[in-house]
C-alpha positions as a Markdown table, in Angstrom:
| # | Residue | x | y | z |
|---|---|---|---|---|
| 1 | Unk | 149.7 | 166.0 | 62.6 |
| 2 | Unk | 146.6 | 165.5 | 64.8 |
| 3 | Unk | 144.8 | 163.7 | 62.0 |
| 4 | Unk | 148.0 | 161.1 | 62.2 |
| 5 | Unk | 147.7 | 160.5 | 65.3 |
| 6 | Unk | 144.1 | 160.0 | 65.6 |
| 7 | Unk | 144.1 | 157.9 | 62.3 |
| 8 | Unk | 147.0 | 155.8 | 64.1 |
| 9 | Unk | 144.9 | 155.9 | 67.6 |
| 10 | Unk | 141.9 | 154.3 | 65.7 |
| 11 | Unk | 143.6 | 152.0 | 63.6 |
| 12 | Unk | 145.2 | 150.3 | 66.9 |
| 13 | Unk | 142.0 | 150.5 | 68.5 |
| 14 | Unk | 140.7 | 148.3 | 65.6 |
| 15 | Unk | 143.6 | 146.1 | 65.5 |
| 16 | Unk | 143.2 | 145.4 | 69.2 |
| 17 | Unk | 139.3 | 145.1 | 69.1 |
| 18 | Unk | 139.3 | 142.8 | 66.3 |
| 19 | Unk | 142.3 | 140.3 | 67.4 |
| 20 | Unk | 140.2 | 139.6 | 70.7 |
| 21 | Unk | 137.5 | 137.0 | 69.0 |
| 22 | Unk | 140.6 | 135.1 | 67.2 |
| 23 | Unk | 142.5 | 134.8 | 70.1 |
| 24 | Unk | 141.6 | 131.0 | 70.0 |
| 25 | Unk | 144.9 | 129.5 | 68.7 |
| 26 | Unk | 144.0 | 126.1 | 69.3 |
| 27 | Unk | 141.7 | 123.6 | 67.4 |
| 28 | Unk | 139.3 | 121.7 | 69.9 |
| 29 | Unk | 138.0 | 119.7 | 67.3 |
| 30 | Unk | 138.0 | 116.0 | 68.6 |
| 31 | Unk | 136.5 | 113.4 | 70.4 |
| 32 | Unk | 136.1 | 113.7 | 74.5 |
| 33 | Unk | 135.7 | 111.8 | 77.5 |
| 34 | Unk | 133.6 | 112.9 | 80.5 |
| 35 | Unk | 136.5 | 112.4 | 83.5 |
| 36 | Unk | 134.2 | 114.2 | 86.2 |
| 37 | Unk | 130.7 | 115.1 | 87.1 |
| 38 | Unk | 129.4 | 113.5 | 84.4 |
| 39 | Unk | 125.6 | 113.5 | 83.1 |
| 40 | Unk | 125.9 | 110.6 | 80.8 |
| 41 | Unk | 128.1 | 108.0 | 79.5 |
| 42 | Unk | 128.6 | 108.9 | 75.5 |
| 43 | Unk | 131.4 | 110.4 | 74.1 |
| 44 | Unk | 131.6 | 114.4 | 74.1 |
| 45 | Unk | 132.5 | 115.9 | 70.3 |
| 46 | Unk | 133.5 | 119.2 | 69.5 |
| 47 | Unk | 133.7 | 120.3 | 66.0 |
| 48 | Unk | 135.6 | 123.4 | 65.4 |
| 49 | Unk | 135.1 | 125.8 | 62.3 |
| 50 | Unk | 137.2 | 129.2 | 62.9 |
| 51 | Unk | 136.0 | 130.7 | 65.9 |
| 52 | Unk | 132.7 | 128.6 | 66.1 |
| 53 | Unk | 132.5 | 125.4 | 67.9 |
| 54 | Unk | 129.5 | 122.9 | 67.6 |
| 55 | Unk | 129.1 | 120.4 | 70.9 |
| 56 | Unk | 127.5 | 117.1 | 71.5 |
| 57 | Unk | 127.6 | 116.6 | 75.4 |
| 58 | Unk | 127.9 | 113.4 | 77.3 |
| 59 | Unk | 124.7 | 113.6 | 77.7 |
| 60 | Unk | 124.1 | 113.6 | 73.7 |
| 61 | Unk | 122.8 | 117.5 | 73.9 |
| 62 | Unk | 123.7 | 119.4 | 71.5 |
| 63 | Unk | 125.2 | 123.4 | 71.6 |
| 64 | Unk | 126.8 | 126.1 | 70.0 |
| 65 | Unk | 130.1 | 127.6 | 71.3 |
| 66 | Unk | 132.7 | 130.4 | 70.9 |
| 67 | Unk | 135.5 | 131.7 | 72.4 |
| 68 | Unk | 134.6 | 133.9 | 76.0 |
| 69 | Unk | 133.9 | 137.8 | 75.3 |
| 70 | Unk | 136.1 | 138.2 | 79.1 |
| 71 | Unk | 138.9 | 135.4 | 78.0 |
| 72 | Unk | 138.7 | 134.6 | 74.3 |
| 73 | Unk | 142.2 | 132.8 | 74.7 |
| 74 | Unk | 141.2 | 130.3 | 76.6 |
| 75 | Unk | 137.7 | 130.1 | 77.6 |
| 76 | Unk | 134.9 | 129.1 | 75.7 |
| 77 | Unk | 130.8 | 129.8 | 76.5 |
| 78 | Unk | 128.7 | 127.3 | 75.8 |
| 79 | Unk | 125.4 | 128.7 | 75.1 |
| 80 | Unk | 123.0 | 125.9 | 75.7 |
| 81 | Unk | 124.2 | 125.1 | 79.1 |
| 82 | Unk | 124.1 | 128.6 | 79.8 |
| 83 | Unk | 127.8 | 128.1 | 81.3 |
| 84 | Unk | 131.7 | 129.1 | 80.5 |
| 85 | Unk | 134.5 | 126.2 | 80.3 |
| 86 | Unk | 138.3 | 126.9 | 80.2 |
| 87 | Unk | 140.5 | 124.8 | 78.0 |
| 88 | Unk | 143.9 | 123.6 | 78.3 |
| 89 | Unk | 146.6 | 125.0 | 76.0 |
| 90 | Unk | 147.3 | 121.6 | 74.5 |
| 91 | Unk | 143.8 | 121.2 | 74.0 |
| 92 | Unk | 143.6 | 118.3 | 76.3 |
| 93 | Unk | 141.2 | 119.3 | 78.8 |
| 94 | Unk | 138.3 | 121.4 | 78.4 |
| 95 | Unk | 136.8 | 121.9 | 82.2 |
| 96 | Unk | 133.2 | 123.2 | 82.6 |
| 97 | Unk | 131.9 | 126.1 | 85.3 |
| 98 | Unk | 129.9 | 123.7 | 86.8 |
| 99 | Unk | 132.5 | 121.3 | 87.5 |
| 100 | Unk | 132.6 | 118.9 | 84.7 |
| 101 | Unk | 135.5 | 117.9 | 82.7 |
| 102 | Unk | 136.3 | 116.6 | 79.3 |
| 103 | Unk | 139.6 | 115.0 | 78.6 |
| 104 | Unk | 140.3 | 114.5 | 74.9 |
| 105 | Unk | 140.1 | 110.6 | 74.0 |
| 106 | Unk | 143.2 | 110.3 | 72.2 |
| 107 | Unk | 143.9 | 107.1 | 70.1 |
| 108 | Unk | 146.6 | 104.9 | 71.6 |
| 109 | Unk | 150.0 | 105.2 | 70.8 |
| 110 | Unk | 151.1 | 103.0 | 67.8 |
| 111 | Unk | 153.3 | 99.8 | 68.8 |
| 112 | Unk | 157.8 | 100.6 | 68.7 |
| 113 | Unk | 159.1 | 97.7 | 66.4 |
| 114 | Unk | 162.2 | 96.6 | 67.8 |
| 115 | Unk | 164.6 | 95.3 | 64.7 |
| 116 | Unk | 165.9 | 91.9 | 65.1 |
């Protein structure tokens, strides 16, 4: 009866452990624009794969991310900049520590035909 329970105490204690790093739900993967406290004029990328993200800042510097060891849901750290950065659920908005914020550059919406 102990065993049980300390086989069922470890097994959740492994379930809970290992959901924490894919707590990201969302895919960042896309194409940013710097919105404020910007330190350059290109666009931002983010490339997703699983829980590892690849950036290319505004300022064309590149870094490795993954999801916050404190947040994991919503917060990224970004290890070149030495920095975290929270992002919006929709994926929208990524907002930097420091102040700077990414807003995803979203193509425009296609033209409504009207019929004659």
């Amino acid at each position: 009866m102990i065993i049980n329970r300390l086989s069922l105490v470890a097994a959740l204690a492994a379930a809970i452990m290992g959901s924490g790093a894919s707590a990201q739900t969302i895919n960042l993967t896309g194409v940013y624009k710097c919105i404020q406290m910007c330190r350059g004029d290109l666009p931002a990328y983010v490339t997703q794969n699983g829980t590892e993200l690849n950036l290319l800042t505004e300022a064309g510097m590149p870094s490795r991310a993954w999801p916050d060891w404190y947040s994991p849901a919503n917060r990224i750290w970004v290890d070149a900049l030495n920095l975290s950065a929270v992002y919006s659920p929709d994926g929208i908005l990524i907002q930097f520590d420091n102040g700077t914020i990414w807003q995803r550059d979203l193509p425009p919406a296609p033209p409504v035909r009207r019929r004659p």
